[in-house]
Every structure is written in C-alpha cells, then in structure tokens.
N, C-alpha and C positions, 0 to 999 in steps of 0.2 A: 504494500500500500504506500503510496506515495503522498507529500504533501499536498494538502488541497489547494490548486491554483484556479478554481472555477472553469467555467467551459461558458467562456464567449461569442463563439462560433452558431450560428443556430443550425439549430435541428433539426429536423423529424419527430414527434415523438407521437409512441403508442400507448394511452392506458391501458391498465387492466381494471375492470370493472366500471360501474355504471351508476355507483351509488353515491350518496353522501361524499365519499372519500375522495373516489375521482372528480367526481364536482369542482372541491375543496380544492383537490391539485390540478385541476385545469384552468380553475380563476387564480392560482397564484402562478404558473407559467404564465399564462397571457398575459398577468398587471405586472408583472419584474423581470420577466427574462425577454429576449429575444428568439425562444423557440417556440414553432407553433406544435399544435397538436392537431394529429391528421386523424385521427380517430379511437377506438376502442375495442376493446376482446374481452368477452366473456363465457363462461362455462357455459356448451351446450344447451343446457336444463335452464341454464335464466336470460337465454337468447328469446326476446319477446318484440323488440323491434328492431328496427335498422340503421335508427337511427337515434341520436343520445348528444342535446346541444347543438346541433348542426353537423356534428359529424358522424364519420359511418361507423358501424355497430359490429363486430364480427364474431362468432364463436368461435369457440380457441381453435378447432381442428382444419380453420379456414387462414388463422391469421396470418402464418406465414406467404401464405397465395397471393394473401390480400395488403401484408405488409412485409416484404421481404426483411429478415432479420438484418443484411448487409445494407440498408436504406432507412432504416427506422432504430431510435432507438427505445428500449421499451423502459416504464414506468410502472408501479404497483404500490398505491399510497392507501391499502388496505389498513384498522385497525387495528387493535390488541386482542380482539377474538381469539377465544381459546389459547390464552397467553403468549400472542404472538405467532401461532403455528399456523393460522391461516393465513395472515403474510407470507409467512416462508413459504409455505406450501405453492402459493402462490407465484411467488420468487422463483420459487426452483424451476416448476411447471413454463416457468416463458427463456427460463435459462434454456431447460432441456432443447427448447426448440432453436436456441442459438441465439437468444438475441442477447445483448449488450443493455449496460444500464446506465441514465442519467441521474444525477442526484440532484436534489432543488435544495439550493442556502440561500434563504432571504437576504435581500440587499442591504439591510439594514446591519448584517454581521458581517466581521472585518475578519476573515479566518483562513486569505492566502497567505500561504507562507509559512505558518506559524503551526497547523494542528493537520492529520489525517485522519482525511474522511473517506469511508468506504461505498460501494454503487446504492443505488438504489436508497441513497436517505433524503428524508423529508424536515428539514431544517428550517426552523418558522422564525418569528421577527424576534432581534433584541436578544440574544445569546449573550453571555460572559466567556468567553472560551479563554483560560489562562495557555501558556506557550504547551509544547508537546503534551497534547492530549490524543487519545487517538480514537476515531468513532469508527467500529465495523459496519458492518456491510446489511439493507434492509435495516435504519434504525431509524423512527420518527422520536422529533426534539422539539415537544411545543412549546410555546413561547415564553421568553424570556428567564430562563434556565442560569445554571451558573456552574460550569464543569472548569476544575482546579487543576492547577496543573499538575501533570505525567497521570492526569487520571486517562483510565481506558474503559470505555463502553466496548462488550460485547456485540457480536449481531443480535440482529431481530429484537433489540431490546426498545421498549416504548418509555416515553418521558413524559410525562403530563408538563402543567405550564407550572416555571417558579419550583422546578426541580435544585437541591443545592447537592451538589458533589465537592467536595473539600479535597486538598492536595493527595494526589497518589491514589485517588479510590478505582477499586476494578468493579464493573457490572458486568456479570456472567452474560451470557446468552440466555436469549429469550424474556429477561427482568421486562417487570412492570413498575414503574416509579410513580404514583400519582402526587397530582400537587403539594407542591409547598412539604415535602417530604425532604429531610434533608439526611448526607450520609458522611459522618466522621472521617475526619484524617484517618487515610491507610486500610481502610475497611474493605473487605471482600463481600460482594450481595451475590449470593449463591446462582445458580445457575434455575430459570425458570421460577425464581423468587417475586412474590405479590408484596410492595410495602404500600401500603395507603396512605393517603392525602394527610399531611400536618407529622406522619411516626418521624422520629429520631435514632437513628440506627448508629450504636458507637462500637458494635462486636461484629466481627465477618458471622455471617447468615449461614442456617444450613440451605440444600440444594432443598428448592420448594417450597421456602419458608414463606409463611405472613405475617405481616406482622401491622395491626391495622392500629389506630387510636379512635375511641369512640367519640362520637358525634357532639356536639356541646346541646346539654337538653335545654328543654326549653322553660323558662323561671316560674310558668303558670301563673303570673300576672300580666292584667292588661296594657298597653304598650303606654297609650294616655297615664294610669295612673301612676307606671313606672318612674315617666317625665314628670309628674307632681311630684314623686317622693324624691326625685335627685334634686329638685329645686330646692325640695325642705332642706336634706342634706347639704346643700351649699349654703 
C-alpha cells in the first residue's frame, strides 16, 4: 500500500448497489471529484429496473459486458450489515470479476502524502488524520473522526462520525466503531469487535467483543418544569 496521493485524473466509475449507500456515494463523487458515474450492478434477485438516477442499472452477471473491468473502475459504499461482511462480500464479488477500485477522501481532508489508504474507502468530511497512519482496504470513515498517529485500521472496518483513535491504536478487521466512541493509546480492538456510540476502551478487546455504554435515561420530569427548577437553582 502506498501513500495516499488522490487520483485527479477522472474516471469511469461503477456502483455496486442501488440503495441509500450508493445514492450517498454518487452525490458525493458528482459534488467533489471530477469523476463521473456511468452506472450501477446489482445482485440478480434485486434487479427491478434499469435504470437508478439517470443511469443504467445492470445485474452483476451482465456487468462486465456492460462495463468492461479495463474501462471502469468499480465502487461498493455498502454499510456495516452483518458487521461489515456484506461489504466485503460484496468487495470481493466485483474483484473476482477483475475490476479495480477507486477510493473517495472528501476534499475537505489534507491526507496526501502523509497517511495510506487502501481501495475501495469511503472517507467523508473533516478527518484528523495524524502522520503514518495507515487505512486498509473496503473501510468507510464518517465524519469528522480523529485517527493518531502510527494508528492502523484494518479492512472492512466501519467508523461512525466523531470516532477518536489515540496514538499507535490497531483496528482488526471487520470492527464497528460507533460515534463518539473513543480508543486509548496503544490499544488492540479485536478483530470483528462491536464498540458503541460514547464506550471508552483503555484494554486490547477480545476477537468479537462489545462492549456498549447504556443510553442516558430519561429524568421523568416535564421539560417546562425542568426550566422553572434550574431558574430556582440559579
């Protein structure tokens, strides 16, 4: 894996899927990059029309016909479903047919030069990225994140928004990190590990661990008399 120098040049490019996700990543290549998107592929079974946005629609056992691997390059900004494995699966599936992959880093992050990023990541606005970190390959990084340096993410691992990684941290493969979840100096998070939204993780994880923080209940008074009582209070 080589430093991330971005890819200027425009492209080709092919989704995978038709959903929410690809949506997602077809409005943010048309509003920041310079590559178009010539169309879409999806699984046989949820081939229902032809067409998806203006462009054309294909089941996977066509795409190749319909988008030469050596002419297009393909994309897959699928979620965390089944902790990542539908991505991958998905990943792998448009590999096997040869095709190559583009990564998308919001413009808003400064990350030539300095960190490696692997194919197929979906890197959103306002990153912290400290010097040599390194991102595998299939990894989505929602918004405004904070990875320390010589940390390494795994593939296929997902980031919710307001992720905090501290210096030298490893994420195995496949990890889930939901918001505002943050992970100590030097920490290992196990490979296919669940941390939820707000945990603090200061010990390496076992493999498949969760480790969740529960919800802030609710005080069971009304929100007006709340405001009277802080008033009194002050």
């Amino acid at each position: 894996m080589a430093l991330y120098s971005g890819e200027e040049r425009p492209r080709r490019i092919v989704i995978f899927g038709t959903g929410q996700g690809a949506d997602t990543a077809r409005r943010y290549f048309e509003w920041d990059t310079p590559h178009e998107i010539s169309g879409y592929v999806v699984d046989r079974e949820f081939f229902t029309a032809g067409e998806f946005k203006g462009r054309p629609v294909v089941a996977v056992d066509e795409a190749v016909g319909r988008f030469p691997p050596g002419d297009y390059l393909a994309f897959v900004p699928l979620g965390s479903g089944r902790m990542n494995m539908l991505r991958a699966e998905k990943y792998e599936l448009m590999k096997s047919l040869g095709y190559r992959f583009i990564s998308y880093v919001h413009g808003s992050n400064r990350l030539a030069g300095h960190c490696e990023i692997g194919e197929n990541c979906f890197i959103l606005e306002n990153q912290s990225v400290n010097f040599d970190a390194v991102i595998g390959d299939n990894v989505v990084i929602w918004s405004g994140c904070q990875i320390g340096d010589r940390s390494w993410i795994g593939n296929h691992a997902f980031l919710a928004s307001h992720v905090v990684l501290n210096g030298d941290v490893t994420i195995d493969d496949y990890v889930y990190l939901g918001s505002n979840c943050n992970i100590s100096n030097s920490v290992r998070v196990g490979r296919q590990s669940f941390i939820g939204a707000n945990a603090l993780i200061t010990k390496d994880t076992d493999e498949r661990a969760v480790h969740v923080v529960e919800a802030t209940p609710a005080m069971g008074i009304d929100s007006m008399r709340f405001i009277k009582l802080l008033k009194n209070h002050h």
